[in-house]
N, C-alpha and C positions, 0 to 999 in steps of 0.2 A: 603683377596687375593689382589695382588698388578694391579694398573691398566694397570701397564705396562707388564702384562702375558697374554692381549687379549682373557682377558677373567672374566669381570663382571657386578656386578646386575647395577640394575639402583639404587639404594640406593648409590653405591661404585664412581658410577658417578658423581652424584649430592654432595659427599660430597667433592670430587678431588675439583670441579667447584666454591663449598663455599671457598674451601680454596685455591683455584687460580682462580679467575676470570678471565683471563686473559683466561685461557684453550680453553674459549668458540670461542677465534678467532682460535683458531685449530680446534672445533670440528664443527661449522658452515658450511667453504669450506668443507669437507666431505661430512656433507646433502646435501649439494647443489649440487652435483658430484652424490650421488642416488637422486635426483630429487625432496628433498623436500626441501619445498618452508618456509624458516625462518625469522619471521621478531620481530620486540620489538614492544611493547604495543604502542606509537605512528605511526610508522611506520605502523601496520594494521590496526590503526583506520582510517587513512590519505587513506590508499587505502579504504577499505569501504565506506568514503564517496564520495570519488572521483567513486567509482564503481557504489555505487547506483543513486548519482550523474548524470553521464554519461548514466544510462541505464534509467532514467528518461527524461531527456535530448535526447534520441535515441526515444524513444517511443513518446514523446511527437512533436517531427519533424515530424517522419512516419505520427503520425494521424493527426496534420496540413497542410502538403502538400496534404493527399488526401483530407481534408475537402474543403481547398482552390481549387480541382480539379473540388469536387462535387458544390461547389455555383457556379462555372466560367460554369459549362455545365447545371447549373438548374437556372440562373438567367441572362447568357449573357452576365454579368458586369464583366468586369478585375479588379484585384487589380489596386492601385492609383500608386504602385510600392513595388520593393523589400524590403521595408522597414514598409508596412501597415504590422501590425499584424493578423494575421488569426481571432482572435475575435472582431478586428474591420472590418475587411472586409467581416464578417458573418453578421454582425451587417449590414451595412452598404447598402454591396450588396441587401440583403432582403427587409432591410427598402425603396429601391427604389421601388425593382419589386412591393413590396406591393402598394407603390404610384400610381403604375401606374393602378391598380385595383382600388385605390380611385379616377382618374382620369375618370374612366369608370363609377364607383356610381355617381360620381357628374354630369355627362353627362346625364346618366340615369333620375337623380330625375331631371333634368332639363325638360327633357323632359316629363314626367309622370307628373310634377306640370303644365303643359299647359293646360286649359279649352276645347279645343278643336282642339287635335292632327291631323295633316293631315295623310292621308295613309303612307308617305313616315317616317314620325314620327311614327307608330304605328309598324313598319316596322324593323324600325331604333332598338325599343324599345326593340324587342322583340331578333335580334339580340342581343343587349348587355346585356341583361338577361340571353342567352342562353351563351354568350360569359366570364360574372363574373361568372358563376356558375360552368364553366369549367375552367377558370385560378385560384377559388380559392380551386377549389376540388385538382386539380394537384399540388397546390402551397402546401395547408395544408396536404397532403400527403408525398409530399418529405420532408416538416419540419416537418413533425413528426419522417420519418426516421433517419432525422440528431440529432434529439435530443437524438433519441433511442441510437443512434452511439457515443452521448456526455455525455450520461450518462453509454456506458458501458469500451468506455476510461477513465472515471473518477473514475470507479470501479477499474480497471483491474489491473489501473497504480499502486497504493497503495499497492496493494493486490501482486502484482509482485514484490515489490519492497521491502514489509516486508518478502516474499519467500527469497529473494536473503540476505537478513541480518539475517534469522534463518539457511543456508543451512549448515553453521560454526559448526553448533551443532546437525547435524543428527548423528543417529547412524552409525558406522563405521561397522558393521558388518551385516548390510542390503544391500541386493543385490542392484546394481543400479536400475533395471527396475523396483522392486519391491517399491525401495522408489518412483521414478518419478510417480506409477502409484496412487500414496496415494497422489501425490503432486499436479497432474490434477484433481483428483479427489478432494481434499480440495478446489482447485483453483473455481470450476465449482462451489459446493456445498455454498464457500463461496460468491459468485458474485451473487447466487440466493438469499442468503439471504440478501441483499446488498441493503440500498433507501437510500434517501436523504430530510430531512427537509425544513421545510419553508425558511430557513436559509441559504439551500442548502449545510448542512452539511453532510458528508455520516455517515453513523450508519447500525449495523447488526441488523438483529432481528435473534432471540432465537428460541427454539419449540414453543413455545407460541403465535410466531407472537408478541413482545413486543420488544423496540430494546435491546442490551446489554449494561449494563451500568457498570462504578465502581461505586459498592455499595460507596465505601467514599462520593464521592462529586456530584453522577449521572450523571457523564460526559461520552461519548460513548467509549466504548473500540474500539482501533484502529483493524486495521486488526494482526499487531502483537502478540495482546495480544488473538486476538481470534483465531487464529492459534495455538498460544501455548498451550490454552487452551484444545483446542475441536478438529480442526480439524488435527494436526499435532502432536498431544502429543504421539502416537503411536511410533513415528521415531526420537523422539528427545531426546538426552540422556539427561535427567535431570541431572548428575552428570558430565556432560563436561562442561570445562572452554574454554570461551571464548579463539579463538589464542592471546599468547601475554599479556592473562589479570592472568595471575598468576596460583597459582595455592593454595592460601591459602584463604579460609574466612575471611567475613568482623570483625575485630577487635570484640569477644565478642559473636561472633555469634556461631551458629553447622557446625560442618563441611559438607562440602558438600556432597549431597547423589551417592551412587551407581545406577546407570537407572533400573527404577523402583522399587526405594525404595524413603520414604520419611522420613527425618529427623524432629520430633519434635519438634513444636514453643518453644521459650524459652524467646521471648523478641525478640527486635530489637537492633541491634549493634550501636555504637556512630556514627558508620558512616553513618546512616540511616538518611539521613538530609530532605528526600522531598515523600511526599504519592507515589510518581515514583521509588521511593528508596526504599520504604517496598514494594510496588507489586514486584520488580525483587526480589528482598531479598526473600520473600514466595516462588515464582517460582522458585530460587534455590535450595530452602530445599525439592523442590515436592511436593509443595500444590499447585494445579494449581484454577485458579479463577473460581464464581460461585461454589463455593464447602463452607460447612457450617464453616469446618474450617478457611479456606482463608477468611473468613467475620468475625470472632470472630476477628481472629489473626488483621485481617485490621486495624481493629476498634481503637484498642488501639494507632495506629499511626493518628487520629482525627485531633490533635494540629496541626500535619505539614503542612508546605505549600503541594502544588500540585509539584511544581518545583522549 
């Protein structure tokens, strides 16, 4: 059937398109006129990272301005000016108020090291004993707050921010409220399971209470890969392509699967140049990680770099 009877497949499409390229600047203004939104393989990676970019960038302002609200009414101390950074002026602010406690201990021992204190010194003493114990109960309770505060900004940002670069690839035929409520739901579940190292690295932990690692090189899986994994695998088609990234496998490879079906290890494609390259490569066939497959299959990619 001819394309110009307004009326055919999307097979009849794609081959017009092979054999005029050109076609595509006619049939783009169209979408764009119903509302969808068409961009090339550069052009949506430039907004993604500009998106997640900016929404890190948005989040990380909000919890600076109030942290710098919270030392200026828990410590008295102003910034030096609009240009201290909030973790020097956390730093900073703190390290005075705390001096001024060390100011009170060195008064104290001075007095307590006297052989034979007057009433007016016994007096004195007992004040400033009553007085450290109260600035540092109130002082080590608000930094505990603030750290609680700094460490679930440190979670959150990540974890929101790998949300917003899987959203490309939910399923299209799930209700909106139905996906958001899988998506608060992984969000909370994964933030529980969320710490941070001596290193001050963040890592999840498993059922197990162990953190998750790739098996390859026992590096900590990001929030990304354990969303795909475990808590978002429900609602994400495994057989959708990226916007923009094509629509054919890597050179060598199985084609890609239908959502919730998995395609067969076969080997890794020529294009599989970095151990970052065989986990997504797996994750497109629908082996998802932690799974005894996804660790045989890993395995054989040993040699590669990491990236």
């Amino acid at each position: 059937m001819a394309i110009t009877e307004n009326k055919f497949t999307s097979a009849e499409l794609k081959a017009a398109v092979e054999a005029n390229p050109d076609l595509l600047n006619e049939v783009v203004p169209v979408l764009t006129e119903r509302e969808y939104t068409v961009q090339d393989k550069a052009t949506h990676e430039t907004f993604k990272t500009n998106f997640e970019a900016n929404l890190m960038r948005d989040k990380t302002r909000e919890w600076a301005e109030k942290l710098e609200a919270d030392v200026l009414e828990m410590t008295g101390i102003p910034k030096i000016d609009a240009n201290e950074k909030y973790y020097d002026y956390f730093k900073r602010a703190t390290g005075q108020k705390l001096q001024s406690v060390t100011k009170l201990e060195k008064e104290l021992g001075d007095l307590k090291s006297k052989s034979n204190p007057s009433e007016a010194d016994k007096v004195r003493i007992k004040q400033l004993e009553d007085g450290i114990k109260e600035k540092e109960a109130e002082f080590s309770t608000k930094l505990a707050e603030k750290d609680q505060e700094l460490k679930k900004y440190r979670t959150l940002a990540p974890i929101e921010s790998a949300i917003a670069k899987l959203r490309a690839s939910f399923k299209k035929d799930l209700p909106a409220s139905v996906v958001e409520l899988v998506v608060e739901k992984s969000k909370s579940d994964l933030e529980g399971s969320a710490n941070f190292d001596e290193q001050g690295r963040l890592y999840f932990k498993g059922a197990d209470g162990k953190p998750l690692v790739n098996p390859a090189d026992m590096s900590y899986l990001g929030p990304e890969d354990v969303l795909k994994s475990q808590h978002l695998k429900d609602v994400i088609d495994t057989g959708q392509q990226q916007p923009g990234s094509g629509s054919q496998p890597p050179t060598g490879g199985a084609p890609a699967p239908k959502a919730g079906e998995k395609v067969p290890f076969t080997g890794f494609p020529t294009e599989v140049r970095t151990k970052t390259d065989a986990s997504d490569y797996l994750i497109k066939l629908g082996i998802p990680h932690g799974t005894p497959e996804f660790d045989t299959a890993y395995k054989t990619a040993e040699a590669l770099p990491l990236r």
